[in-house]
N, C-alpha and C positions, 0 to 999 in steps of 0.2 A: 259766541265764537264757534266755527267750528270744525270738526277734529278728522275732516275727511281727509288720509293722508293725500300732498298730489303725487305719492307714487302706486295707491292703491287703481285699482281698475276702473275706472268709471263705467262699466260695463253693468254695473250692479243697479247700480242708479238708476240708470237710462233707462234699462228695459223693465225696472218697476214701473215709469213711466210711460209704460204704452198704453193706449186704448184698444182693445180689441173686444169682440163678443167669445165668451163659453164655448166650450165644446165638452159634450155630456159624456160621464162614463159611469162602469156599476161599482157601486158604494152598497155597503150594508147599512142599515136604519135598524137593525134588530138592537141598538143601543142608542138613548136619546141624546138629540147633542147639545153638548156644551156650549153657551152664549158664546159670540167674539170676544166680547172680556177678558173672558177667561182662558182662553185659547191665547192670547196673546199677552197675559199674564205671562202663561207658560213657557212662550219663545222669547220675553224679556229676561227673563229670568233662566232658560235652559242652563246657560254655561255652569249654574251651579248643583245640576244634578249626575255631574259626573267629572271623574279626574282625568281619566287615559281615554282616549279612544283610538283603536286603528279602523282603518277600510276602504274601498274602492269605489269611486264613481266612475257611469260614462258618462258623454256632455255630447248630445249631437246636436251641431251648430247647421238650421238651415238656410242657403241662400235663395234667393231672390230669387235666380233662375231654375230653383227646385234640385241643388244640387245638397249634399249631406258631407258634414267635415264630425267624425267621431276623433275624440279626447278622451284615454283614460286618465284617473288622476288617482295615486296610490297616497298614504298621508298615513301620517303619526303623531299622535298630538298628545301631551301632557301641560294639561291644566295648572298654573292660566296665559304662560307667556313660551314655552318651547312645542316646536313643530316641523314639521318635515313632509313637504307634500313635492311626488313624483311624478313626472308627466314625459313620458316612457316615448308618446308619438312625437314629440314638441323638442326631445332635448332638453328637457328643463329640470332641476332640481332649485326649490327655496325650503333653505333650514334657517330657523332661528334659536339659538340655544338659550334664549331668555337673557341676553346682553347686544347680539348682533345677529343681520340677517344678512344671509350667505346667497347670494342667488348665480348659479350656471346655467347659460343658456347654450344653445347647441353643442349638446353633447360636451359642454367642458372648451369651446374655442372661446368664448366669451365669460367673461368672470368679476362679480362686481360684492361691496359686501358695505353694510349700513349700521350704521347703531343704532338699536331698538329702542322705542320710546321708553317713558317710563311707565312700564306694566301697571304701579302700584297706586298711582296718580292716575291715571286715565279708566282703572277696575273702578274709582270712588268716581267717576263723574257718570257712570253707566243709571240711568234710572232702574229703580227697582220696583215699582210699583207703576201700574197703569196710568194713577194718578200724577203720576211724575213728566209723563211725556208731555211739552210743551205744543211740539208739531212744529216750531221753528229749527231747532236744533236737531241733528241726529247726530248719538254718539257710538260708534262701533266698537268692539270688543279690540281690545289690542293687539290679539295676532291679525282680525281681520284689516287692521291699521297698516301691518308691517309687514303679511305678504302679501301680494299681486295676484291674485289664484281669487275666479269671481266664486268656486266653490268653498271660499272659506266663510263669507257670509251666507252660504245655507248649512257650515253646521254652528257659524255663532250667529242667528239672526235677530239678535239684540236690533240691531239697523231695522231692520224689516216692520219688527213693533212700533217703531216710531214713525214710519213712513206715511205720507199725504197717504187718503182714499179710504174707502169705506171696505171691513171686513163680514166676510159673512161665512160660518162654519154650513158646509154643504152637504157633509157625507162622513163615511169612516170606512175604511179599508184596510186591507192588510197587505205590506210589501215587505220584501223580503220577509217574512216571519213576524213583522213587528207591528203593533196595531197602531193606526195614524188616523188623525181628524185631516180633512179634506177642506182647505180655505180658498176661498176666491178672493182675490184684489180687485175692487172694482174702482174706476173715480169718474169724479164728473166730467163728461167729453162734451155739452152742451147744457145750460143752465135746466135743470132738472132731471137731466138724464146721466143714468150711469151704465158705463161700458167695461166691462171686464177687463183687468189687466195684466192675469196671471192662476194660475193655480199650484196651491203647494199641499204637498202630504208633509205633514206634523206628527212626528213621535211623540206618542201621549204620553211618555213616561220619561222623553229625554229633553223634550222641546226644539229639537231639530228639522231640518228638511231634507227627508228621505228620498221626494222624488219633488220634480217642477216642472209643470208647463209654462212659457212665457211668448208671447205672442209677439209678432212686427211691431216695430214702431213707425214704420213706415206706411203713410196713408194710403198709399197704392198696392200695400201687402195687408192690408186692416185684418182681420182676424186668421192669416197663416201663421204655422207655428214656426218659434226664430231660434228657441234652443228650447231642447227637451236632456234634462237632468236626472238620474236613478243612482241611488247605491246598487251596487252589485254585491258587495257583504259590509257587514261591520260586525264589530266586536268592542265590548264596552268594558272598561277599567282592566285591559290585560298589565301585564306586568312589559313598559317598552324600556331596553337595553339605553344607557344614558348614549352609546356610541352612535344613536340612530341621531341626536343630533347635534350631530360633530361632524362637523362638511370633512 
């Protein structure tokens, strides 16, 4: 069975699903890297190396005609089911206070509100162990179930660890301040060839995705980039106000 909400984005899906080739950047190797095992141990398992987090992404979406659409997305999150993420250019607010989710769109002219899964029941079906991933089923983290926001599956990428195609740790860098392993998505685009289908910076110590490239999915756009994703800051286990999520 499974557990993709149909009010989550399918936006997440898809464009792990693209084929495209690499584009190279500078990474340090003055530290050896960790096998994909273990690296996606790490992102299976992230959500439980931390309680609070706040912070900023941008998301520039690009089109076809080589035009650029930027999204900031502002968020507060308390571990494991209340969240509050803000998107300032869009009009949008979604909060869930770990019973219901609240979502405004344009600025407040639209208004609609959901009961939240059950957090407690869908935490126990999350694999915990590499060994555990099937490759049939993918299960997402429960806030990334309950809001619509495709940045919520790069800071819970439980989903991600499970996904079709071959990993491979490529590099290790440092953004914003924080040290990250460098993975590529590749999958098979013609029977023994594999084609790149993304790259993400992985917090080595939170299991998150701090920055993503992800490529076209469209074969006439094959290796242009279709959104580029960066934290702008974070901050890790602040003390957040229970008011932040109380629409």
């Amino acid at each position: 069975m499974s557990f993709n909400s149909q009010r989550a984005l399918p936006l997440f899906v898809t464009i792990v699903l693209a084929a495209v080739g690499l584009t190279s950047c500078s990474v340090s190797r003055q530290t050896e890297l960790p096998d994909s095992q273990a690296v996606l141990q790490l992102i299976l398992t992230g959500h439980e190396n931390w309680s609070t987090l706040t912070g900023e992404t941008l998301t520039t979406w690009h089109s076809p005609a080589g035009e650029k659409t930027l999204v900031a997305t502002n968020f507060a999150i308390a571990n494991p089911d209340r969240s509050r993420f803000e998107m300032p250019d869009l009009g949008t607010i979604l909060i869930s206070d770990g019973r219901t989710v609240y979502e405004s769109y344009d600025s407040g002219e639209s208004y609609s509100e959901f009961r939240q899964q059950d957090t407690g029941r869908l935490l126990a079906m999350l694999p915990t162990s590499v060994d555990e991933i099937t490759g049939s089923v993918v299960y997402r983290h429960p806030i990334a179930m309950s809001i619509g926001s495709p940045i919520v599956d790069y800071i819970f990428p439980v989903g991600l660890a499970q996904g079709l195609g071959t990993y491979q740790v490529i590099g290790r860098e440092t953004v914003i301040g924080r040290q990250t392993w460098i993975v590529a998505l590749q999958q098979e685009s013609e029977p023994g060839q594999n084609t790149a289908v993304a790259k993400y910076w992985i917090d080595e110590d939170l299991g998150i995705i701090i920055k993503a490239d992800v490529y076209s999915t469209n074969p006439d756009q094959s290796g242009n980039l279709f959104e580029e994703m960066a934290f702008q800051w974070i901050e890790v286990n602040p003390k957040i106000p229970d008011e932040t999520f109380i629409p």
